[in-house]
PyMOL commands that place a pseudoatom at each C-alpha (Angstrom):
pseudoatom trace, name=CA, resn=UNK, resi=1, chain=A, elem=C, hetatm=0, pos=[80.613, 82.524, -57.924]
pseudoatom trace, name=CA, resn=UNK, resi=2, chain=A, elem=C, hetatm=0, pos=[81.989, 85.853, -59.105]
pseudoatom trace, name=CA, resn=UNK, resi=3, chain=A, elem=C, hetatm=0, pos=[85.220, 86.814, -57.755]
pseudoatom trace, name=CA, resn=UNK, resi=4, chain=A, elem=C, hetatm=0, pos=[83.766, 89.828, -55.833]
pseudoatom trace, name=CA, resn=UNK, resi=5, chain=A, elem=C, hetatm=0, pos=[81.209, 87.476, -54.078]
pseudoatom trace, name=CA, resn=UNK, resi=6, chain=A, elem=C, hetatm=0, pos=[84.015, 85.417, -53.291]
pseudoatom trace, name=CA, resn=UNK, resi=7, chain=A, elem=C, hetatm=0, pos=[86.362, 87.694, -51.424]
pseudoatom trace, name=CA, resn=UNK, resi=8, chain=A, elem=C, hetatm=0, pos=[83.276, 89.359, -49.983]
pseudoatom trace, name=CA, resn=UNK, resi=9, chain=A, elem=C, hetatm=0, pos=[82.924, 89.107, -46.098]
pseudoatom trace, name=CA, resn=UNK, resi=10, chain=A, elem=C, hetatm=0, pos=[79.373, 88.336, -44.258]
pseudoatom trace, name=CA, resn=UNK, resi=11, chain=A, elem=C, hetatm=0, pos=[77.665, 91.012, -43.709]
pseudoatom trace, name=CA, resn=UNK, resi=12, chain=A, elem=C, hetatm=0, pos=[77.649, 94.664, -43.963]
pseudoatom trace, name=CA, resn=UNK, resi=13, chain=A, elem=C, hetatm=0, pos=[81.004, 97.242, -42.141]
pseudoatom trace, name=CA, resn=UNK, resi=14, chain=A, elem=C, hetatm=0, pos=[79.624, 97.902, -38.556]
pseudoatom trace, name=CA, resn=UNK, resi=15, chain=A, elem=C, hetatm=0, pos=[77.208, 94.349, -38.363]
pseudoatom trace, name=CA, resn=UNK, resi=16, chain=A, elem=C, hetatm=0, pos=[78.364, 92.610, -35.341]
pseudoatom trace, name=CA, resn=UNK, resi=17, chain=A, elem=C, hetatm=0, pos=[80.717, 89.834, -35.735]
pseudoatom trace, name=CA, resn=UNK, resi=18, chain=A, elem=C, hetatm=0, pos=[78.997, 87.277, -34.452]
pseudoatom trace, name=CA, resn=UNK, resi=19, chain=A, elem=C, hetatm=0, pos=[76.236, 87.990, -37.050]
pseudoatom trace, name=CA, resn=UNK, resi=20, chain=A, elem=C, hetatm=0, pos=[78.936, 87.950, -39.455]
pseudoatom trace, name=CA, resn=UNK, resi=21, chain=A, elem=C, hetatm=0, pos=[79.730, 84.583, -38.179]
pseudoatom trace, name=CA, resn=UNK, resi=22, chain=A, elem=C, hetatm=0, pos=[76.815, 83.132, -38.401]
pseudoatom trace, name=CA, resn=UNK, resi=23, chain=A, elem=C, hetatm=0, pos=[76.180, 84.109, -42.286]
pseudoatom trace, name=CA, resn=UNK, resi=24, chain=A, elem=C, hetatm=0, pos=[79.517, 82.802, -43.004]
pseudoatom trace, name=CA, resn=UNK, resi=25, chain=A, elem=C, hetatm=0, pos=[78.278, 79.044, -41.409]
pseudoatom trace, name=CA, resn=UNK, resi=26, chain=A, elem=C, hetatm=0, pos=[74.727, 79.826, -43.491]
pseudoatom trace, name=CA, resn=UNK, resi=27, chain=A, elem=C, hetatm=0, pos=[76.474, 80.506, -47.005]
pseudoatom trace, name=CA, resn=UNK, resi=28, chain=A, elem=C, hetatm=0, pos=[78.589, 77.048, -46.846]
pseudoatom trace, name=CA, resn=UNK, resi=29, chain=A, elem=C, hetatm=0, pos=[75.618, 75.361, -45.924]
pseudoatom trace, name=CA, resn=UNK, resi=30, chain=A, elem=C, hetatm=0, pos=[74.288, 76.443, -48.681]
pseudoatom trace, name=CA, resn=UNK, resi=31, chain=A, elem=C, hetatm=0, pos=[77.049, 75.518, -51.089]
pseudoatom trace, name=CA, resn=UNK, resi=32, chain=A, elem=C, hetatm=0, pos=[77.728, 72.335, -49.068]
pseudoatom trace, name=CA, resn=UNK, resi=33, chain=A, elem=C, hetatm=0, pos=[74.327, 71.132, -49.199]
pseudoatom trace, name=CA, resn=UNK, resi=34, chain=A, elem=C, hetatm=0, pos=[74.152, 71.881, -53.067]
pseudoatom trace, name=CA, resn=UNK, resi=35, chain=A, elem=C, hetatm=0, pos=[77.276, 69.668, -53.302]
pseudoatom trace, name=CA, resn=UNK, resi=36, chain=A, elem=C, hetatm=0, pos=[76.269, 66.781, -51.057]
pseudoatom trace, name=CA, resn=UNK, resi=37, chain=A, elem=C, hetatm=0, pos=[72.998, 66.315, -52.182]
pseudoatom trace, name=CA, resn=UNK, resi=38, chain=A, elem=C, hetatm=0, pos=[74.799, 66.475, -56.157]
pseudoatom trace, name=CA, resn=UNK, resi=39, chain=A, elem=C, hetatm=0, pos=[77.463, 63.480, -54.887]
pseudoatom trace, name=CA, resn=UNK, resi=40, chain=A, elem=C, hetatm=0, pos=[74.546, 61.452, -53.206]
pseudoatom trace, name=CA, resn=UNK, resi=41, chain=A, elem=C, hetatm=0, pos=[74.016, 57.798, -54.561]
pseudoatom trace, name=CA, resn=UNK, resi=42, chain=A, elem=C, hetatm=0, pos=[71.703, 55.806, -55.155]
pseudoatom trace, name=CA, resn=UNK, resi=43, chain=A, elem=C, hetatm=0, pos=[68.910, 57.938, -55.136]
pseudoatom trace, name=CA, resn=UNK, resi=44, chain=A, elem=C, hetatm=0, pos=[69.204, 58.899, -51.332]
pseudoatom trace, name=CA, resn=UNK, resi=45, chain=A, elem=C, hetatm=0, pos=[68.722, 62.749, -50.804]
pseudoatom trace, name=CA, resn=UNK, resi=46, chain=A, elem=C, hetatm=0, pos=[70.141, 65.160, -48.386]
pseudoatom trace, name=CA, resn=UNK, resi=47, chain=A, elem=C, hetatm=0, pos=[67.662, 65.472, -45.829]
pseudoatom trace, name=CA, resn=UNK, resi=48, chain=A, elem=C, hetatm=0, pos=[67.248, 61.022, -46.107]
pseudoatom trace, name=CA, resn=UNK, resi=49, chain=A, elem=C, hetatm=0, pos=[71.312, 61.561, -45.105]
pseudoatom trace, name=CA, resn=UNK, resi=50, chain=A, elem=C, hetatm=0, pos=[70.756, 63.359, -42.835]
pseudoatom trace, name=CA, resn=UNK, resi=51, chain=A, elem=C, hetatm=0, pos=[68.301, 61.239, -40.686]
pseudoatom trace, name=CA, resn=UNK, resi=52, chain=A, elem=C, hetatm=0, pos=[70.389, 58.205, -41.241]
pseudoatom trace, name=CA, resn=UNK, resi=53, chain=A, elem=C, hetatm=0, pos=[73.536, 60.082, -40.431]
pseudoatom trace, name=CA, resn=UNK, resi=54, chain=A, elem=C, hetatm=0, pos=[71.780, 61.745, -37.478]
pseudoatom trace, name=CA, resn=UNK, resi=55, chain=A, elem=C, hetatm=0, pos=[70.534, 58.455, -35.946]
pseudoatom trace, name=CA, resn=UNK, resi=56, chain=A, elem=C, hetatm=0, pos=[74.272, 56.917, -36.411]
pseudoatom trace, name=CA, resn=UNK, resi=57, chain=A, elem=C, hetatm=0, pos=[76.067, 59.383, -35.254]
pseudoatom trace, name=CA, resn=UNK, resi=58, chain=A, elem=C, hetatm=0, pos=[74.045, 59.167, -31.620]
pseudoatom trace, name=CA, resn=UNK, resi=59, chain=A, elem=C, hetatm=0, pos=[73.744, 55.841, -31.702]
pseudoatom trace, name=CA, resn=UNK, resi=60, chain=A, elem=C, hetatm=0, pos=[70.146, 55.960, -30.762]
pseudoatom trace, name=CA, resn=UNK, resi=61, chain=A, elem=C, hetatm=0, pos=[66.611, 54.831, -32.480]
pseudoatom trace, name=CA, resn=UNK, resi=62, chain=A, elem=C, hetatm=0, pos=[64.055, 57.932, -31.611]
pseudoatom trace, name=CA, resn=UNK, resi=63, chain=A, elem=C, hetatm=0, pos=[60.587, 58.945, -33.108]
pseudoatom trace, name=CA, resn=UNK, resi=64, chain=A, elem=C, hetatm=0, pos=[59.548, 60.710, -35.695]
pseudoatom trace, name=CA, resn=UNK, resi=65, chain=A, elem=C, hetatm=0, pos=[58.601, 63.688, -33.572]
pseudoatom trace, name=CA, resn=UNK, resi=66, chain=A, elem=C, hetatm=0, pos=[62.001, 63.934, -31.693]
pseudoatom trace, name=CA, resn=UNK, resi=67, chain=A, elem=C, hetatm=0, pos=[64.289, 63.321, -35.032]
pseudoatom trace, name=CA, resn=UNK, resi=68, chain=A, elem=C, hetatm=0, pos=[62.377, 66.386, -36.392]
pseudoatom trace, name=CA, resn=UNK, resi=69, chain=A, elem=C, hetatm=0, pos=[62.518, 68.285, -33.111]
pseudoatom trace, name=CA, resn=UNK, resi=70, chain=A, elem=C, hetatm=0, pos=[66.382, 67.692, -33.579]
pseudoatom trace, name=CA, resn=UNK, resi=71, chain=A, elem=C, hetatm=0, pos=[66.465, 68.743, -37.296]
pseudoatom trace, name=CA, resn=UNK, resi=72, chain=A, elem=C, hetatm=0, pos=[64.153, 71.981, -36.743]
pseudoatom trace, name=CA, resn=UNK, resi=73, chain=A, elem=C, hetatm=0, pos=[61.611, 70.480, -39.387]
pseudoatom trace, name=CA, resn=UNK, resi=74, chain=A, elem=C, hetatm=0, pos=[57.567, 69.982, -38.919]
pseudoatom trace, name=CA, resn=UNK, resi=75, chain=A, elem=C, hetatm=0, pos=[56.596, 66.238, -38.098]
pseudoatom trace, name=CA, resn=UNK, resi=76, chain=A, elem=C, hetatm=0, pos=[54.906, 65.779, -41.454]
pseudoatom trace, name=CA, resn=UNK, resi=77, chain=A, elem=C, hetatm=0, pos=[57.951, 66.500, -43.409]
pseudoatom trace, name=CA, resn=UNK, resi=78, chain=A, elem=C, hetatm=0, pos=[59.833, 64.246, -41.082]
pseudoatom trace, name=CA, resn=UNK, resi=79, chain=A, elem=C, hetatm=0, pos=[57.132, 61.574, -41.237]
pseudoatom trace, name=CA, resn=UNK, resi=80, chain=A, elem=C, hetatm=0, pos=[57.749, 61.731, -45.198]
pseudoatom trace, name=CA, resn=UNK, resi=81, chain=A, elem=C, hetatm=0, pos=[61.283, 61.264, -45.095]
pseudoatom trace, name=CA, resn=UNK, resi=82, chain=A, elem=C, hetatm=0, pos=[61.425, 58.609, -42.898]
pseudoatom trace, name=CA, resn=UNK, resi=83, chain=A, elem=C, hetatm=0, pos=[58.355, 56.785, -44.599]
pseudoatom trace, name=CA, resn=UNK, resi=84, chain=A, elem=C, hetatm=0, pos=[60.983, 56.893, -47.787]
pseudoatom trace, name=CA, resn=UNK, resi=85, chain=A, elem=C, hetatm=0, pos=[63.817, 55.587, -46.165]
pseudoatom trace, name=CA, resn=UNK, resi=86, chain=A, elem=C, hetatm=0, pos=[61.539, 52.951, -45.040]
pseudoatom trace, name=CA, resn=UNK, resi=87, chain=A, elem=C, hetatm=0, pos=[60.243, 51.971, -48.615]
pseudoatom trace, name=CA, resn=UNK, resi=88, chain=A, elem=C, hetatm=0, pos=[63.985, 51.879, -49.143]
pseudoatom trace, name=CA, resn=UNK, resi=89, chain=A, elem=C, hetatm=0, pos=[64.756, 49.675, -46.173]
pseudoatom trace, name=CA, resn=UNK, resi=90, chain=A, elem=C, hetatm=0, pos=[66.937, 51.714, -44.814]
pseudoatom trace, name=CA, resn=UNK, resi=91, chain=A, elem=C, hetatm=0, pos=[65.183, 52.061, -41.382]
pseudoatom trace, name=CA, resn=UNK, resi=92, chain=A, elem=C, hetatm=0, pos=[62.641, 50.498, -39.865]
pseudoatom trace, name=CA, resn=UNK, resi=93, chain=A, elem=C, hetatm=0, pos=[59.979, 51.694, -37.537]
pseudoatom trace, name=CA, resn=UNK, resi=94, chain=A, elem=C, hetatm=0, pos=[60.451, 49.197, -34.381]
pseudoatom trace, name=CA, resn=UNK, resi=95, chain=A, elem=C, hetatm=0, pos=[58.093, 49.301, -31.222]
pseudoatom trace, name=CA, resn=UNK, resi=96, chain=A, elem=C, hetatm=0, pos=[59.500, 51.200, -27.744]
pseudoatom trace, name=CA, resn=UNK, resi=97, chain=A, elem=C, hetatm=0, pos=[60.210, 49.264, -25.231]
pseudoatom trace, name=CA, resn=UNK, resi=98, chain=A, elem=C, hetatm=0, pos=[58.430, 50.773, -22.693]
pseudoatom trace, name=CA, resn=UNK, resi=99, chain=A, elem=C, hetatm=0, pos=[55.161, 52.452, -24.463]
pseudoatom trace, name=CA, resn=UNK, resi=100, chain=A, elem=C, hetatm=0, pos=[54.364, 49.953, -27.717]
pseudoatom trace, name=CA, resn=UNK, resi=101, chain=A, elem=C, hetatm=0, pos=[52.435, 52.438, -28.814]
pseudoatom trace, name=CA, resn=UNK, resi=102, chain=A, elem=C, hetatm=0, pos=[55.117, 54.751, -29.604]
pseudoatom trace, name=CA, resn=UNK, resi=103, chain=A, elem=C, hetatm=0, pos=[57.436, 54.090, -32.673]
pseudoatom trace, name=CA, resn=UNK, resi=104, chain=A, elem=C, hetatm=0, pos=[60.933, 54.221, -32.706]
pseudoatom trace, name=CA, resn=UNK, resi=105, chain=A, elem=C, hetatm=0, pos=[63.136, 54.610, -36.048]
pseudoatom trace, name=CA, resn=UNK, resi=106, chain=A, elem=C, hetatm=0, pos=[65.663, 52.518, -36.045]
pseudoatom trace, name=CA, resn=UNK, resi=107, chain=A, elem=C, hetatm=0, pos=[68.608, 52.375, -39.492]
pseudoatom trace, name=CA, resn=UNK, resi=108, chain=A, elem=C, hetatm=0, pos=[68.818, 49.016, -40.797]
pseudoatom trace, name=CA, resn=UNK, resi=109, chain=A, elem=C, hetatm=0, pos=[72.078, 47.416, -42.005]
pseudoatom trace, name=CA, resn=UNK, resi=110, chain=A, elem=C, hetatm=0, pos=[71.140, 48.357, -45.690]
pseudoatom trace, name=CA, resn=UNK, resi=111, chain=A, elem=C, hetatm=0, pos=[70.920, 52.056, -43.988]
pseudoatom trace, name=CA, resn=UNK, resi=112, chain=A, elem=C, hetatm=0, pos=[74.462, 52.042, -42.595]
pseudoatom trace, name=CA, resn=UNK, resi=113, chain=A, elem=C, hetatm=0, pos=[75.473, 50.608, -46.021]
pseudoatom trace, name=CA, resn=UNK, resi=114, chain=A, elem=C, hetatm=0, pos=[73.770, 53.862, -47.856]
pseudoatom trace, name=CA, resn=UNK, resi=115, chain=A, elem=C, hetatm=0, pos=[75.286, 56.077, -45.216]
pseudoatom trace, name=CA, resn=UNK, resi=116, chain=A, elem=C, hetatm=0, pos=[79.027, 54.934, -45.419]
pseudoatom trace, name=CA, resn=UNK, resi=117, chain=A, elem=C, hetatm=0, pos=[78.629, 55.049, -49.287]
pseudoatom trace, name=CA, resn=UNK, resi=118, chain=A, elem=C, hetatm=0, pos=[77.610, 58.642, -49.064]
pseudoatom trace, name=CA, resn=UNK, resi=119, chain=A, elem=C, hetatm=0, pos=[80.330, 59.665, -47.208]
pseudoatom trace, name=CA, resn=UNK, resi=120, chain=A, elem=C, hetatm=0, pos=[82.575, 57.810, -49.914]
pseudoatom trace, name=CA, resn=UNK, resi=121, chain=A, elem=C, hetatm=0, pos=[80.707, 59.819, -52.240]
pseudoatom trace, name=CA, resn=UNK, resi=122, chain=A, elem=C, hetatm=0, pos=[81.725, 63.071, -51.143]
pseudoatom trace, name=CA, resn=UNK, resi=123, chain=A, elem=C, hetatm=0, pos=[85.538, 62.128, -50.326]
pseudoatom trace, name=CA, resn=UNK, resi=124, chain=A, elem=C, hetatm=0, pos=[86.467, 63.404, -53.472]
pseudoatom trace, name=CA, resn=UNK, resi=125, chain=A, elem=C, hetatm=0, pos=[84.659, 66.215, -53.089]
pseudoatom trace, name=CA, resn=UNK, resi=126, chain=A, elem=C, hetatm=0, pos=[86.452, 67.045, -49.868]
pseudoatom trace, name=CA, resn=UNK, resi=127, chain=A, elem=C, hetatm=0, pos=[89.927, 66.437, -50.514]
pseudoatom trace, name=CA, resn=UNK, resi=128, chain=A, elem=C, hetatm=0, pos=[89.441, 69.559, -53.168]
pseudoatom trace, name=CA, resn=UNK, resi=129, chain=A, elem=C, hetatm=0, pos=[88.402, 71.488, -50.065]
pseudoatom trace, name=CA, resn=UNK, resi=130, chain=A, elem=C, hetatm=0, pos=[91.184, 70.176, -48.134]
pseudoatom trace, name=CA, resn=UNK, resi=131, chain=A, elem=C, hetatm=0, pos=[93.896, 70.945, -50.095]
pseudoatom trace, name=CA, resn=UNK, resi=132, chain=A, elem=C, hetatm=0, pos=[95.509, 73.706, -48.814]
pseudoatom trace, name=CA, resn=UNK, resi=133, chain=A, elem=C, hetatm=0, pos=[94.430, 73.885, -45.448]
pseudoatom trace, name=CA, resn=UNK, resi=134, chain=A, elem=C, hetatm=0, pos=[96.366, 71.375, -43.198]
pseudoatom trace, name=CA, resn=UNK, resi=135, chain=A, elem=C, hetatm=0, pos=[94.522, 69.151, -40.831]
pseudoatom trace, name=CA, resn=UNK, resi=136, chain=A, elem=C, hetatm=0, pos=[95.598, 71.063, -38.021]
pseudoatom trace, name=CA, resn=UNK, resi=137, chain=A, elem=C, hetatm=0, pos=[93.181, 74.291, -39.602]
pseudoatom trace, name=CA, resn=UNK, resi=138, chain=A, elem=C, hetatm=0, pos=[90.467, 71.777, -39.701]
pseudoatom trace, name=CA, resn=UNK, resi=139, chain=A, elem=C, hetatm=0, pos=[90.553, 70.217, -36.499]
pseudoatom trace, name=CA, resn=UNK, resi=140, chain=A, elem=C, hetatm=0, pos=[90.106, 73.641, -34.778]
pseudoatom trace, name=CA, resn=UNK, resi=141, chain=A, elem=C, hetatm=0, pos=[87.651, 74.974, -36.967]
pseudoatom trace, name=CA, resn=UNK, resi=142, chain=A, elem=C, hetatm=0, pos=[85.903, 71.480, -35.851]
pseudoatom trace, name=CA, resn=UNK, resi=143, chain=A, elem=C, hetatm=0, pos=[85.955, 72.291, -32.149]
pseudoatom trace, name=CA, resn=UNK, resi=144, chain=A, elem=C, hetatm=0, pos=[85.214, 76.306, -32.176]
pseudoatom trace, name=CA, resn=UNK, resi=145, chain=A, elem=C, hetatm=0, pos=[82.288, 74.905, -34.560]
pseudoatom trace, name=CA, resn=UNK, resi=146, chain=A, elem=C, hetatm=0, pos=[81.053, 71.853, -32.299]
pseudoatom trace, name=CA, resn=UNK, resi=147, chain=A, elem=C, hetatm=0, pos=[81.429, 74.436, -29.079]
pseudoatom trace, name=CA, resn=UNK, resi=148, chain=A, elem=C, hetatm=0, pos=[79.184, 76.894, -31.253]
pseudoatom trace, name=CA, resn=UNK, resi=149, chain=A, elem=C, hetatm=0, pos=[76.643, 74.293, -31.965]
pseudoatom trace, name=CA, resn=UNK, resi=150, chain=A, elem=C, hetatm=0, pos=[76.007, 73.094, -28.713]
pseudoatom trace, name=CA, resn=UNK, resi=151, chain=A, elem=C, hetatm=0, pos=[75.883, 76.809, -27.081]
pseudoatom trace, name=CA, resn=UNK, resi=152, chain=A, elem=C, hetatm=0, pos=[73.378, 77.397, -29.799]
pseudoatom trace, name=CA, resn=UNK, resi=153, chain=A, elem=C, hetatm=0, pos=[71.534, 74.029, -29.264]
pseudoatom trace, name=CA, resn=UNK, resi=154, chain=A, elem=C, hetatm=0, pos=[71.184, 74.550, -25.412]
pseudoatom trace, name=CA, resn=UNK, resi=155, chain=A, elem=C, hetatm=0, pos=[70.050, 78.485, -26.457]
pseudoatom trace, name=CA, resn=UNK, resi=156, chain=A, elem=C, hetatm=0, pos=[67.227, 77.897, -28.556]
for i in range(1, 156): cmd.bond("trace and resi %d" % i, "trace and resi %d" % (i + 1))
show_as sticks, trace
zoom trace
């Protein structure tokens, strides 16, 4: 990035801040993404780490339609994914127990094994970022971020 990019703020003089904001989070998606999906192993793409990750982090199994309700992508590009990361075995497609019509995605151990080796993956990658910035920075960026998320989430 040239060093006028860099030191370049969001946005135009007079844009509201909160506009401002919200390019800021857009631009290091961007270059996060880039970088994660650069560090991924074993073959295992972004938006494959994501639905893992996703699923993991809740703790649940849910179907196709609601995983790609919750990642604001159509059903067919969701239904690819997770067809992949079951040729993979890293989920598997289980029954519901109430309707066993309906399909439930659900990671496998071999899943949880690509996820957590991921994450290794990027460690590196983040203790550049880190440097400089002490935890304490971090850990309130977290929460102003997580309280922006879910204000967004319950908005839209």
């Amino acid at each position: 990035m040239r060093e006028h990019e860099e030191k370049a703020e969001a946005g135009l003089p007079g844009d509201p801040v909160l506009f401002k904001v919200l390019t800021e989070i857009s631009i290091i998606s961007n270059l996060a993404d880039r970088e994660f999906e650069r560090l991924m192993p074993g073959g295992l793409t972004l938006a494959q780490f994501g639905v893992l990750n996703h699923l993991l982090r809740l703790g649940v199994q849910q179907t196709i339609g609601e995983i790609a309700s919750a990642m604001t992508v159509a059903q067919p590009t969701m239904s690819s994914t997770v067809k992949k990361l079951v040729d993979k075995n890293y989920v598997e497609l289980v029954p519901d127990t109430e309707d066993r019509r309906v399909k439930r995605v659900k990671v496998t151990r071999a899943g949880r094994t690509a996820r957590d080796r991921a994450v290794k993956a990027v460690a590196p990658g983040l203790a550049l970022l880190k440097e400089g910035t002490p935890d304490a920075d971090w850990s309130a960026m977290l929460s102003e971020l997580t309280r922006l998320r879910i204000v967004i989430d319950s908005k839209v």
